[in-house]
Backbone bond lengths (Angstrom), bond angles and torsions (degrees), N, CA, C in turn:
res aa  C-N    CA-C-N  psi(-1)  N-CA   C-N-CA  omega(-1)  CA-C   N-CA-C  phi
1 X - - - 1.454 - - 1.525 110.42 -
2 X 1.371 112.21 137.69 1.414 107.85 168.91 1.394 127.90 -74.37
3 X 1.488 109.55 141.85 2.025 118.76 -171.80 1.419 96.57 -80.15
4 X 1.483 98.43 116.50 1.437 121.93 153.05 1.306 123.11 -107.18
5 X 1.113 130.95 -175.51 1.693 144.27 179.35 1.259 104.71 -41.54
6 X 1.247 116.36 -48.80 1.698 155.03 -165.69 1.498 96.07 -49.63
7 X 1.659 107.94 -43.96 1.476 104.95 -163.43 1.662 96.86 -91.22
8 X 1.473 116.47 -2.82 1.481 76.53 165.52 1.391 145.62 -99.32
9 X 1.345 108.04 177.41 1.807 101.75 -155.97 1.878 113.22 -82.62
10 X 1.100 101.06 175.12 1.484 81.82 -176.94 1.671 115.61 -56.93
11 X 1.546 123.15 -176.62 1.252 121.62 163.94 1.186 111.29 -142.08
12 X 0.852 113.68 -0.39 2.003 118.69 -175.45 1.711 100.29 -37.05
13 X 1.176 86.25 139.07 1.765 101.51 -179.10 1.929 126.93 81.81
14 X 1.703 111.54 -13.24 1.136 154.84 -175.38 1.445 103.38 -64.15
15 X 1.253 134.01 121.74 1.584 119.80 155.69 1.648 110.16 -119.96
16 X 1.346 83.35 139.88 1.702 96.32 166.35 0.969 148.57 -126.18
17 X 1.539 145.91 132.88 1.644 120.34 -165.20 0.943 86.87 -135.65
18 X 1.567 102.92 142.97 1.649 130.17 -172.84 1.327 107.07 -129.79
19 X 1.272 132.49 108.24 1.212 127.90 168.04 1.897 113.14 -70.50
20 X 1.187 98.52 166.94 1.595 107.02 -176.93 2.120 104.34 74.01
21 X 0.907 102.72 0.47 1.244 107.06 -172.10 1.270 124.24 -43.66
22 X 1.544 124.67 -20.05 1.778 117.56 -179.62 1.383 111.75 -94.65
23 X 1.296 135.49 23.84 1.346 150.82 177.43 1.622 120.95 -143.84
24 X 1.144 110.19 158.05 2.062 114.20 160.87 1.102 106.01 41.01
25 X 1.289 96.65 -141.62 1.723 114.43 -158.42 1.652 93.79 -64.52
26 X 1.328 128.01 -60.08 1.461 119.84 169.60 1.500 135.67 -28.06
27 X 1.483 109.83 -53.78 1.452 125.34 154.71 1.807 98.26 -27.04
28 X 1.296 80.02 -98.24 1.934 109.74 171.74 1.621 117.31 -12.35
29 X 1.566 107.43 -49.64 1.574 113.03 171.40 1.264 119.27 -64.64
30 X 1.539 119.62 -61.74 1.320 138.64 167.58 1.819 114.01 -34.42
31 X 1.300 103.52 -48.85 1.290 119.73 -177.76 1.365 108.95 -58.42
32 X 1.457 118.96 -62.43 1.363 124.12 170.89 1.750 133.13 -57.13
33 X 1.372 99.67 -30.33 1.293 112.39 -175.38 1.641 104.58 -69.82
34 X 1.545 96.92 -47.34 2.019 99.26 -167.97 1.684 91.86 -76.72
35 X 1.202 124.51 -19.84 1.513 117.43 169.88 1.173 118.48 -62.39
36 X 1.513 111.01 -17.64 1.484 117.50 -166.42 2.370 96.90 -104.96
37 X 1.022 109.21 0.53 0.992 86.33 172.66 1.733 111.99 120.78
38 X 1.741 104.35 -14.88 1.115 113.92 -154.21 1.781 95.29 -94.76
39 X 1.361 119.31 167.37 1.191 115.23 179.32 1.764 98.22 -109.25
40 X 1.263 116.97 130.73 1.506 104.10 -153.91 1.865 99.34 -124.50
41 X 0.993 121.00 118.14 1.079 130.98 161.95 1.656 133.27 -61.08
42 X 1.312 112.62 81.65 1.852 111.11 -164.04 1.486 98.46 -76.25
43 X 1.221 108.98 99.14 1.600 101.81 138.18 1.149 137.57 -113.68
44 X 1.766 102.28 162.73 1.487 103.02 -157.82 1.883 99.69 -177.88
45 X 1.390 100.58 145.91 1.205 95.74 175.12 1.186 130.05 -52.35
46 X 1.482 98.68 -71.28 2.039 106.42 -175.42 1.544 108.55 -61.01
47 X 1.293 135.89 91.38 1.072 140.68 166.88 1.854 109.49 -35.98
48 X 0.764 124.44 -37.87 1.841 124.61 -179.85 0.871 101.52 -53.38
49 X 1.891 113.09 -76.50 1.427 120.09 165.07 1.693 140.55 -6.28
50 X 1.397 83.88 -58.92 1.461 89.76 -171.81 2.046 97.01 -97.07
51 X 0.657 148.73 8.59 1.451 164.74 -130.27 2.071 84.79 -139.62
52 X 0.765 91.54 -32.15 1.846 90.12 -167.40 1.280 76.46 -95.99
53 X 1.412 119.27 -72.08 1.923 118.88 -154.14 1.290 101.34 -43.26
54 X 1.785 127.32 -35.19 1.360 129.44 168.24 1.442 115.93 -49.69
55 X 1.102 118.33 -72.79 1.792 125.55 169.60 1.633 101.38 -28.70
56 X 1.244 109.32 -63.58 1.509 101.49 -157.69 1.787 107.13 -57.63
57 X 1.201 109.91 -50.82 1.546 117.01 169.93 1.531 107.75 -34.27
58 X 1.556 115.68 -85.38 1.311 103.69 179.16 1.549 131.28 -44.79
59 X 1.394 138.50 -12.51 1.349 142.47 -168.57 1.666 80.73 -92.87
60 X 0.778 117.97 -84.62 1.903 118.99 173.12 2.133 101.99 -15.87
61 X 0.964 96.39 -67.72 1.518 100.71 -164.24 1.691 102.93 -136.14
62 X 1.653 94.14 85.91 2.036 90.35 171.30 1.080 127.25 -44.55
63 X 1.707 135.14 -35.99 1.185 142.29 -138.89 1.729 105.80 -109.75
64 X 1.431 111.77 9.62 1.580 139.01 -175.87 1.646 94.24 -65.61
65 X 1.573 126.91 127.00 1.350 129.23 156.64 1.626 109.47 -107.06
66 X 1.691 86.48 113.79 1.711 106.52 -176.71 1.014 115.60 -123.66
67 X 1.321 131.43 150.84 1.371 149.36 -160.31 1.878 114.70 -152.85
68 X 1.619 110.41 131.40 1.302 102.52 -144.81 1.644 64.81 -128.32
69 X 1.628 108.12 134.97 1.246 112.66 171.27 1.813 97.24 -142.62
70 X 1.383 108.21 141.65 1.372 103.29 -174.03 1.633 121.62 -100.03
71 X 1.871 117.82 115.64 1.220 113.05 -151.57 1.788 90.21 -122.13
72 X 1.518 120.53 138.76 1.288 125.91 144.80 1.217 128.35 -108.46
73 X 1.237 115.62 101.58 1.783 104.70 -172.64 1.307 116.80 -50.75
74 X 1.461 118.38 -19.25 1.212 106.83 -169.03 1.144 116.38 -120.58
75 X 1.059 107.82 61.55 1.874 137.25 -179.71 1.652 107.55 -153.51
76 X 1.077 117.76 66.66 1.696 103.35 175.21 1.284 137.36 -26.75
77 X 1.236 101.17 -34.86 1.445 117.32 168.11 1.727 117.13 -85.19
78 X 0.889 105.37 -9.91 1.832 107.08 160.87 2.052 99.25 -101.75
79 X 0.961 122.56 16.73 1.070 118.78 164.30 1.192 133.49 -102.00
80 X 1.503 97.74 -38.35 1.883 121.12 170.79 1.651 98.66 -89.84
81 X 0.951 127.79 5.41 1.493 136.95 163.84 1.422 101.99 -67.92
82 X 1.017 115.85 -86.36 1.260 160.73 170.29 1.895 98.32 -18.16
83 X 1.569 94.54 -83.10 1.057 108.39 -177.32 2.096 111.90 -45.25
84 X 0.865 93.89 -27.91 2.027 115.39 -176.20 1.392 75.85 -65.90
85 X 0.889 141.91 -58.32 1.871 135.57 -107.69 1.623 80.34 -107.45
86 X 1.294 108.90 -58.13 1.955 108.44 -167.08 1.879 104.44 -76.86
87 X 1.287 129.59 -22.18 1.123 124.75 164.31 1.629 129.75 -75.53
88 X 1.624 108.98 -29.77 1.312 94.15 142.82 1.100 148.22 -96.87
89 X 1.076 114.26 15.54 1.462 119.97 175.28 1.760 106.89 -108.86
90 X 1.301 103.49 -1.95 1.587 104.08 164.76 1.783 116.78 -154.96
91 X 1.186 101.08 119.07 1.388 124.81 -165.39 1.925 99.87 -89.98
92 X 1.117 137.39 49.11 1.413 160.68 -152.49 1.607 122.28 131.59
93 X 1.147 108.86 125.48 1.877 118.18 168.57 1.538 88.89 -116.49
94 X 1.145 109.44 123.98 2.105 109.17 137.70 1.390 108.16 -115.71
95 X 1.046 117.22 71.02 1.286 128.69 149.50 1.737 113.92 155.90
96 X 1.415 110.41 138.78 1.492 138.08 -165.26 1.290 120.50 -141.73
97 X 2.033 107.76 76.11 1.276 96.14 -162.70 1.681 108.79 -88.58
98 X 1.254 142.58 102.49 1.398 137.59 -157.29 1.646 88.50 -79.04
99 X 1.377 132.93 79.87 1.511 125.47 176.75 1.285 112.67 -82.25
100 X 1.761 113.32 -44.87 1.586 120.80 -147.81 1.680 104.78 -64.06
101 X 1.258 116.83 154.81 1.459 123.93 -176.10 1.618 117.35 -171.81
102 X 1.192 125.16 161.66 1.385 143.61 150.75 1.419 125.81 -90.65
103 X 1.506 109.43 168.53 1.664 96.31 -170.79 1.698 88.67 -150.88
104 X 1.217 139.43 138.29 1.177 173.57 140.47 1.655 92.59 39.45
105 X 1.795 98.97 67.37 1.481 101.21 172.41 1.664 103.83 -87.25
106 X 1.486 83.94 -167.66 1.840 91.99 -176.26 1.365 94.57 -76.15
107 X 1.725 120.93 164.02 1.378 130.07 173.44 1.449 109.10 -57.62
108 X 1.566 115.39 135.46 1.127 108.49 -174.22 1.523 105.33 -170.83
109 X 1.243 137.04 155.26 1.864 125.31 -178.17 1.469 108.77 -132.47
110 X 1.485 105.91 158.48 1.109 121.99 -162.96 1.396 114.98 -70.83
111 X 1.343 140.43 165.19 1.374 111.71 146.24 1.378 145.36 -6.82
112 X 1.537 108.22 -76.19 1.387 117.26 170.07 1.178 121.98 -74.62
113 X 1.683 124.22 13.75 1.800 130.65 147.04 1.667 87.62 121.47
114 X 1.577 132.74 -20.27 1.312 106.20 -170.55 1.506 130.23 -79.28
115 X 1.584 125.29 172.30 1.290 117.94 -163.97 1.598 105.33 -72.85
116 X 0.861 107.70 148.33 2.051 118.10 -155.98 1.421 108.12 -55.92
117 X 1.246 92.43 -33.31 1.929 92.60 -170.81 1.564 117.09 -93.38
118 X 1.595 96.82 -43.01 1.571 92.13 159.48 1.539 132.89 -60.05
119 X 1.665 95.42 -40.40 1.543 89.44 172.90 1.880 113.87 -83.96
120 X 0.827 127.24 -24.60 1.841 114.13 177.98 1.577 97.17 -71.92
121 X 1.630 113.60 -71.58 1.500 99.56 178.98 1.861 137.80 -45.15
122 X 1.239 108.99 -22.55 1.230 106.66 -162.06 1.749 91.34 -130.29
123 X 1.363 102.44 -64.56 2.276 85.83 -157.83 1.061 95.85 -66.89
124 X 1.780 141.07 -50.39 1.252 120.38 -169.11 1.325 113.76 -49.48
125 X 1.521 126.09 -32.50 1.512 122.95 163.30 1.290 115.45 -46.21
126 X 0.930 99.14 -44.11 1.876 84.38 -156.68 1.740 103.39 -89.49
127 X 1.375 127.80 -17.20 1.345 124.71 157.29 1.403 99.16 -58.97
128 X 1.166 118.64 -68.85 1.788 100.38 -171.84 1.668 113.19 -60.15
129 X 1.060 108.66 -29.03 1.975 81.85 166.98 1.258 119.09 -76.17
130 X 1.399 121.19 -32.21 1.493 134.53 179.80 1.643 93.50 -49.64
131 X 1.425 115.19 -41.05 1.560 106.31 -164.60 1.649 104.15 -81.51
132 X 1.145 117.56 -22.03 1.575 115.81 -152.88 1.591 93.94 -116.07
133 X 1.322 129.71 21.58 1.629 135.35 -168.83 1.738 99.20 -81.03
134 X 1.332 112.82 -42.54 1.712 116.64 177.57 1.366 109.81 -73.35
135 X 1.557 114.45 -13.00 1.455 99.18 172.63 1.732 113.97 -106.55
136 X 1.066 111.31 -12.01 1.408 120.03 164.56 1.269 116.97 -79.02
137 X 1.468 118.20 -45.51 1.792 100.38 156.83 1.401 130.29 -82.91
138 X 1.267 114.17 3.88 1.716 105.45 136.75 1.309 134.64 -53.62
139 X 1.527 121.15 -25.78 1.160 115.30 -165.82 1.556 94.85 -84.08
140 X 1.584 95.91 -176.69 2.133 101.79 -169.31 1.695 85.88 -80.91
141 X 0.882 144.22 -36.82 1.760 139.23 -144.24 2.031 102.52 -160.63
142 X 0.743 122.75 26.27 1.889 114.76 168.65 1.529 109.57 -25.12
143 X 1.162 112.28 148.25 1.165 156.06 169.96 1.254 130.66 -112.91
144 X 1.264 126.83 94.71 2.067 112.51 -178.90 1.930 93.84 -118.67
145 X 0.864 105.60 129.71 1.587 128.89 177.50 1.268 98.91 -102.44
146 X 1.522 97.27 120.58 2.073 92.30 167.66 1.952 88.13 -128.88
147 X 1.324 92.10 137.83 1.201 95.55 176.95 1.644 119.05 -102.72
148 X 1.256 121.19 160.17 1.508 128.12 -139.76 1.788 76.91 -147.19
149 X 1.781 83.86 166.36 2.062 98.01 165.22 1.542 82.84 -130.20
150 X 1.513 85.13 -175.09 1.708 109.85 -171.01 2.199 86.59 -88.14
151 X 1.189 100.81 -11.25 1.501 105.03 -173.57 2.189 104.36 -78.71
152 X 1.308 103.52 12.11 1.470 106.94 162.14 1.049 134.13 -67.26
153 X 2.015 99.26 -26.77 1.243 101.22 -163.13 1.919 102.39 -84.66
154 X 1.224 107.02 -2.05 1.303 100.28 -163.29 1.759 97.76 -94.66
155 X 1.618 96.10 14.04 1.672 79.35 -167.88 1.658 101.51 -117.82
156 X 1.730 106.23 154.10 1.542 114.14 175.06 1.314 109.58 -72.18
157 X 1.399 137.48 156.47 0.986 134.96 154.76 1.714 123.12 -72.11
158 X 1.507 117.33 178.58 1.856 105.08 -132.94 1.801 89.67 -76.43
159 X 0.744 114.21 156.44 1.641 125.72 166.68 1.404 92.80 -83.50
160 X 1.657 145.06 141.76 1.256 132.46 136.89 1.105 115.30 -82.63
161 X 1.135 130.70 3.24 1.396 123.02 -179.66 1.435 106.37 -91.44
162 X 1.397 129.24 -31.36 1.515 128.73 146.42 1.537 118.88 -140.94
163 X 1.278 117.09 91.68 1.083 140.00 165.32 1.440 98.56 -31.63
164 X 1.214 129.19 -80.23 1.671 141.03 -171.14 0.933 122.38 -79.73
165 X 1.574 105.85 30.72 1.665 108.31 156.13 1.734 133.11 51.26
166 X 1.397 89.68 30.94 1.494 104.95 -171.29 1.775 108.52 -56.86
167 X 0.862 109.14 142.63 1.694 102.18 173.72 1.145 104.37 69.44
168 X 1.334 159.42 2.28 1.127 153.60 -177.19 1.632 115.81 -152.09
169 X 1.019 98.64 14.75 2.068 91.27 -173.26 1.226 91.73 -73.10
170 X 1.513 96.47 154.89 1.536 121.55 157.03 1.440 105.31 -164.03
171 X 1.745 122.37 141.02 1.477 129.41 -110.36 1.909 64.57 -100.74
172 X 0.861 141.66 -40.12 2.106 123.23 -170.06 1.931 94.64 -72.48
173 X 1.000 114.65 -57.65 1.561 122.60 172.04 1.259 109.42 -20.96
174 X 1.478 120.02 -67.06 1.310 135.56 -159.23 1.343 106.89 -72.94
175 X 1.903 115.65 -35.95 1.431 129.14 -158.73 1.626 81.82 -90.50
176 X 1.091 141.26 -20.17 1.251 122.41 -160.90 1.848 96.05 -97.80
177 X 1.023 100.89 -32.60 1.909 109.48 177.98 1.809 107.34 -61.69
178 X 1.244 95.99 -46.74 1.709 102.44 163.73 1.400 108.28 -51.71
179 X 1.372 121.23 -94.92 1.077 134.97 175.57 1.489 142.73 1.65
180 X 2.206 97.48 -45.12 1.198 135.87 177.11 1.358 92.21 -91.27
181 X 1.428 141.98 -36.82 1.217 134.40 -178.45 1.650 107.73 -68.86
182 X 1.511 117.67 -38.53 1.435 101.88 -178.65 1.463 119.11 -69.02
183 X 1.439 113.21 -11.76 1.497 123.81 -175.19 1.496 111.20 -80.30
184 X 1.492 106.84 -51.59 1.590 110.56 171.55 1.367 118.56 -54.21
185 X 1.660 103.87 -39.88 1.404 106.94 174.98 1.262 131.46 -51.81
186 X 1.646 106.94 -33.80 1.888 113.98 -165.21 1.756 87.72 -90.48
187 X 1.234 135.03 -33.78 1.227 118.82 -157.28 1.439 83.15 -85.16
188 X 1.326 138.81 -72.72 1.590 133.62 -173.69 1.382 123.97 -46.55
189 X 1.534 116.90 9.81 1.574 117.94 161.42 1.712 95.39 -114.06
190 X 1.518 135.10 -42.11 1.218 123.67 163.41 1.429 111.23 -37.44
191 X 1.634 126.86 -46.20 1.565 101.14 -161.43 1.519 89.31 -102.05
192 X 1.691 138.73 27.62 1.386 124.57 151.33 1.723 105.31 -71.02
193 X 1.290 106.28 -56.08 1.503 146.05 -172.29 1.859 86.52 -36.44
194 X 1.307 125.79 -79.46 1.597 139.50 -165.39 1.382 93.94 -63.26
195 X 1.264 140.06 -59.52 1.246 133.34 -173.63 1.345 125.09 -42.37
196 X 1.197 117.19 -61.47 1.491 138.36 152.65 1.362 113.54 -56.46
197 X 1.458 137.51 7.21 1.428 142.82 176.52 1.610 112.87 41.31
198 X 1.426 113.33 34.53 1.640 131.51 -166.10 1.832 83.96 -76.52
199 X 1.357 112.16 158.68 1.242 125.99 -162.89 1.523 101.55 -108.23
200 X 1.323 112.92 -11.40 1.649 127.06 179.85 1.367 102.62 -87.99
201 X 1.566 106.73 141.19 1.652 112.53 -161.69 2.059 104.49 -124.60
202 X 0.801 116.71 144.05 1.560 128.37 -168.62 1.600 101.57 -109.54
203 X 0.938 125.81 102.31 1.866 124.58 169.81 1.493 104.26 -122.92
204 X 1.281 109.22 159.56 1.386 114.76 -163.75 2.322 89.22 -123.83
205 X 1.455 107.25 171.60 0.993 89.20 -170.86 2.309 90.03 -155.06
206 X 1.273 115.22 154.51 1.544 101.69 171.45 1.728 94.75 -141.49
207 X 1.387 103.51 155.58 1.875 106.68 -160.08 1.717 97.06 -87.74
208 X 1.397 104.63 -25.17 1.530 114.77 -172.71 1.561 92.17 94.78
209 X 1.682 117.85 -158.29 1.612 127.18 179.92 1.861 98.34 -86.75
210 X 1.592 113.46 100.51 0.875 132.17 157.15 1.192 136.57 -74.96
211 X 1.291 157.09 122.75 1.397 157.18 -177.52 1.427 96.69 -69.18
212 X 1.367 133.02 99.04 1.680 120.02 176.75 1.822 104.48 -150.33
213 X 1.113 114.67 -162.75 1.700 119.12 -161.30 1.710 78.63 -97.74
214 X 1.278 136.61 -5.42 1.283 127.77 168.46 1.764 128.35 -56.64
215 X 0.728 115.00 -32.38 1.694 130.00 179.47 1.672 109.27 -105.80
216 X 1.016 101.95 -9.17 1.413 123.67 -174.91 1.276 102.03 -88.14
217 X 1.428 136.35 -52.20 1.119 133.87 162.90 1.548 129.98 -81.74
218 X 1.024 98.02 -7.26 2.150 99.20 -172.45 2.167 86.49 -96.66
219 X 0.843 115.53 -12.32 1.415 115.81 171.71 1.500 104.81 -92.45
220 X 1.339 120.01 -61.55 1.501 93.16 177.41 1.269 127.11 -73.56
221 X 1.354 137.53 -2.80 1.388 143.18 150.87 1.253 112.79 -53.45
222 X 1.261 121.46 -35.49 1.353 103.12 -168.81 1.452 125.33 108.35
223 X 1.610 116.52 -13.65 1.762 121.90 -147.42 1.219 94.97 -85.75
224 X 1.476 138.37 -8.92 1.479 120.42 -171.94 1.423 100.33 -161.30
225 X 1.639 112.37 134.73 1.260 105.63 -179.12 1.496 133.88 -70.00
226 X 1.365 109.94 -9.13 1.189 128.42 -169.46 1.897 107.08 -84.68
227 X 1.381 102.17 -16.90 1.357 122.04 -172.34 1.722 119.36 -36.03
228 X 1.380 105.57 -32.04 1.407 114.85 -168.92 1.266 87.67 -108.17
229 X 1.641 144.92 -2.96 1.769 117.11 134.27 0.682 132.26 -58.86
230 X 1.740 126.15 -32.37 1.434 117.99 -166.20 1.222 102.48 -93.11
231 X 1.305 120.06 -31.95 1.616 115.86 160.97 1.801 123.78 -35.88
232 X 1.033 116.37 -60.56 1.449 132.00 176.23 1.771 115.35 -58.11
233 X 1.612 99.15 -41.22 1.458 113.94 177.06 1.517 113.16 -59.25
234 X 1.272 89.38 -67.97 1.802 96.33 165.85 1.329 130.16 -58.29
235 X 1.214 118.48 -7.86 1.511 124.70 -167.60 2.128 82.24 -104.88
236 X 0.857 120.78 -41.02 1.610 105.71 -170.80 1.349 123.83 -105.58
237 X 1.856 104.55 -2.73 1.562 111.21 -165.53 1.613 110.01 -135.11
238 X 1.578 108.62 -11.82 1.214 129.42 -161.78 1.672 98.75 -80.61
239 X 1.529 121.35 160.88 1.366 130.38 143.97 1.300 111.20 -61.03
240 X 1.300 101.50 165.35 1.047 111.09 178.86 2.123 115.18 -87.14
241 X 1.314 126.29 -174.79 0.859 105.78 -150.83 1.726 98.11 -99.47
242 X 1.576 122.65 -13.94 1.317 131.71 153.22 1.463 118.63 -70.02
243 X 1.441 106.55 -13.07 2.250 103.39 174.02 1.844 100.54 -84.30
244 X 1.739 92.59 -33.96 1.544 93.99 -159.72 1.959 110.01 -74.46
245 X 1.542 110.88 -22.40 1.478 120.16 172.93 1.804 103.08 -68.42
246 X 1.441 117.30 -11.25 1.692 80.00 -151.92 2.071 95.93 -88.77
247 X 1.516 121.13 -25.23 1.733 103.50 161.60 1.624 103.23 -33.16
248 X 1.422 142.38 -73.54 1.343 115.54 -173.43 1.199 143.12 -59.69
249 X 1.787 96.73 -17.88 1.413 98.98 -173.18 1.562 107.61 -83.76
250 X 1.570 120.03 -0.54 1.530 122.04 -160.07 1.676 65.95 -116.40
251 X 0.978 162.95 -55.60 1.828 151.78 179.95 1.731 93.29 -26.58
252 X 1.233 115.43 -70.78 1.384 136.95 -169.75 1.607 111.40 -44.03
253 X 1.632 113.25 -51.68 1.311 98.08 -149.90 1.546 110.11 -131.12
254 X 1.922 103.98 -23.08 1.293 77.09 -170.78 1.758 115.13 -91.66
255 X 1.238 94.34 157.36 1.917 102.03 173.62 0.755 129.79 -17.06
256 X 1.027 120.42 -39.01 2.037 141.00 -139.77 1.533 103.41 -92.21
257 X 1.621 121.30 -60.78 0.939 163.89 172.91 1.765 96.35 -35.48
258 X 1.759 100.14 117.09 1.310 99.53 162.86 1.128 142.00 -138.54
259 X 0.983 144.88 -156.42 1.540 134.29 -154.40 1.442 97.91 -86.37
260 X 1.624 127.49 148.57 1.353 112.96 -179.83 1.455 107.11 90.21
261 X 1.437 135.56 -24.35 1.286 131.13 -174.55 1.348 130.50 -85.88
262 X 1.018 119.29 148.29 1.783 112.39 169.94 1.420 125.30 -126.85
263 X 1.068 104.24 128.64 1.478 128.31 -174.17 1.662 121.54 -84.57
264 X 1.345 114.65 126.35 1.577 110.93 -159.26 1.434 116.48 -150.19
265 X 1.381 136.91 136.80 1.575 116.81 173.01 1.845 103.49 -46.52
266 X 1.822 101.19 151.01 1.324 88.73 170.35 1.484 140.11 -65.84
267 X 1.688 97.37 -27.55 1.534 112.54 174.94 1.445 110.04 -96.73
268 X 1.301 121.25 61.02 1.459 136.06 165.54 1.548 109.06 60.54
269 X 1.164 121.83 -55.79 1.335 134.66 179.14 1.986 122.98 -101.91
270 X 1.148 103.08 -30.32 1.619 123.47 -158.38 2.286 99.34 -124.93
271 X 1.178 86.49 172.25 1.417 74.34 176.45 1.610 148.21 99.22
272 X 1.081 132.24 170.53 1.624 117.24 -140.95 2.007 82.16 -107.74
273 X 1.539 126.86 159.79 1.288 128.97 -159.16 1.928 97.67 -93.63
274 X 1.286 94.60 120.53 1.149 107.83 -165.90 1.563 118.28 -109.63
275 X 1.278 124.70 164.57 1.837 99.98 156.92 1.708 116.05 -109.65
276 X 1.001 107.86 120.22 1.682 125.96 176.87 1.550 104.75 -68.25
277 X 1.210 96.74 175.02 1.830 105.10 -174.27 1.572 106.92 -116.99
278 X 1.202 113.21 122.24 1.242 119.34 179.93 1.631 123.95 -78.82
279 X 1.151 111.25 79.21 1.614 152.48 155.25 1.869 95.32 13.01
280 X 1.215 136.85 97.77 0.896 130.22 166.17 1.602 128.11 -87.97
281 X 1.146 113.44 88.58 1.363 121.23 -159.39 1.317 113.83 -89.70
282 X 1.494 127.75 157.16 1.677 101.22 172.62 1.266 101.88 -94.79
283 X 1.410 89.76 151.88 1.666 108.55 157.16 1.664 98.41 104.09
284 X 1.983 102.16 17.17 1.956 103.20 -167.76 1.742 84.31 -79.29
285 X 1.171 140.53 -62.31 1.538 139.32 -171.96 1.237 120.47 -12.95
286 X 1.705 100.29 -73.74 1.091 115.47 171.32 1.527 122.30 -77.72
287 X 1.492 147.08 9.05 1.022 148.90 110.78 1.272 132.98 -22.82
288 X 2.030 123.41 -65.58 1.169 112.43 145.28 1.232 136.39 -38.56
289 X 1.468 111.65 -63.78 1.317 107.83 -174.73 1.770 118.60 -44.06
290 X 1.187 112.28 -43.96 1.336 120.42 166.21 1.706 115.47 -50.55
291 X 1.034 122.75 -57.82 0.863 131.01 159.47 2.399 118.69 -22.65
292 X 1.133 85.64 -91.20 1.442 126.57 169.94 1.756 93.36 -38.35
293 X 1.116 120.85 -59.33 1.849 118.79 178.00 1.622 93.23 -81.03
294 X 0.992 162.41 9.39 1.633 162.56 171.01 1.302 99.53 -102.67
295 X 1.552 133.85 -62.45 1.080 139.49 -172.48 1.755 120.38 -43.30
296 X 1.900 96.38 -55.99 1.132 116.21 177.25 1.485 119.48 -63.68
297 X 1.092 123.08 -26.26 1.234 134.75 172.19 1.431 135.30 -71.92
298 X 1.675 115.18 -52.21 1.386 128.02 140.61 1.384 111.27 -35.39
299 X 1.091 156.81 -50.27 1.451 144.85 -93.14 1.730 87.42 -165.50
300 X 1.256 117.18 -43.01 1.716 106.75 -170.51 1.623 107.39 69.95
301 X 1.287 106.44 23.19 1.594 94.30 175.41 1.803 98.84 -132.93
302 X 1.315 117.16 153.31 1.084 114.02 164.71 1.480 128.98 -133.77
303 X 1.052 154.85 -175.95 1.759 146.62 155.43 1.407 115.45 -54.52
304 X 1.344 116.32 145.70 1.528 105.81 -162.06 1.862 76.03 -154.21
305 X 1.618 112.58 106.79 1.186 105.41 -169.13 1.721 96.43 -120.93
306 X 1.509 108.65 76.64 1.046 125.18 -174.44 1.676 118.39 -166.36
């Protein structure tokens, strides 16, 4: 039988924070998780936004425990904000869904100077797990979900010699360097996680062609010409944006599911949430690691698995 919402297990007592949470698959996660019992932490930039996505949840399901914390990935310092704000007010996370992202905008940098997509999709991630790592290995069993596209495969791994793609960006290029970064990322905290025999598990997860505010915006920006295909594609061929959340939400919750794994529609794009095979390529080791010494460096933050 195919895993739906249905299959997941209870969560009562459970907390979770999902970034990207007042939209798509995030909405969709958040939604399911506090349905499931979990007390779910929405973050997200536009506070309104997600302030409504809150309302709408509870009118659906009164008895939902939500929490609206305000996150910009692309402000480091609204991240370790952030991250302050959900660590003291919770002394355990089992669950860290890193969802929120951009997709092949125009060239452009973050606050702290990095290229937009690498830094919202990927470093602001990994500062906020870097920050929330003592409260995720508090819990008995954690979970951190970083979500990935099938658009990884199109991407190089990071140059350190220019991370931000100076002289050379181009908005699928850049989205695919992201992309490949969230992948290196979930497997290179899985094999911190096993090494150290830590009981907290790292899975990575991709929605397939989702109908979401994702294509919706890299088309009206402008960042890629192709933008108003995938817009149209997804609007007539895509899942919907509750089919396209549930690979993370089955990353997240169900049993079975283990550390190191990835979660995917079965038919690459379309399809019921499956587990895919994690592609052993050469030269993935030393990719992370590259990665993982780039990250730390940009960012001044590192893993602290203690």
């Amino acid at each position: 039988m195919s895993w739906t919402t249905d299959s997941i297990p209870d969560l009562a007592g459970k907390v979770a924070v999902v970034t990207g949470a007042n939209s798509g698959l995030g909405f969709e996660s958040a939604k399911a998780l506090a349905c499931a019992g979990a007390h779910v932490v929405m973050a997200a930039r536009n506070q309104t936004k997600v302030a409504t996505a809150r309302d709408e949840i509870l009118v659906a399901h009164p008895e939902a425990s939500l929490e609206l914390v305000e996150l910009d990935l692309g402000s480091l310092e609204s991240v370790r904000q952030a991250a302050g704000e959900i660590a003291a007010a919770h002394p355990a996370i089992d669950i860290l869904m890193n969802n929120a992202g951009v997709m092949a905008t125009p060239e452009g940098r973050t606050t702290d100077g990095f290229e937009t997509q690498l830094g919202v999709d990927h470093l602001g991630h990994w500062v906020l797990t870097a920050r929330l790592l003592n409260r995720l290995l508090a819990a008995d069993a954690a979970r951190v979900v970083t979500i990935t596209s099938t658009g990884h495969h199109i991407g190089r791994a990071i140059n350190p010699d220019n991370p931000n793609l100076e002289g050379t960006y181009g908005p699928w290029k850049a989205y695919g360097q992201a992309k490949l970064a969230n992948y290196h990322f979930a497997i290179g905290l899985h094999r911190e996680f096993h090494r150290r025999g830590l009981a907290a598990a790292s899975l990575s997860a991709h929605p397939g062609l989702a109908h979401t505010n994702l294509q919706v915006r890299t088309d009206e920006q402008g960042g890629a010409r192709s933008g108003s295909f995938w817009r149209a594609l997804a609007a007539n061929t895509g899942m919907t944006p509750a089919q396209g959340a549930l690979p993370q939400l089955r990353a997240a919750t169900d049993p079975a599911a283990r550390s190191g794994e990835l979660y995917a529609p079965r038919f690459i794009n379309n399809g019921p949430p499956v587990r895919r095979p994690i592609l052993r390529v050469i030269g993935l080791g030393r990719a992370i690691d590259t990665l993982w010494a780039v990250s730390e460096k940009l960012t001044d933050e590192g893993m602290v698995f203690s």
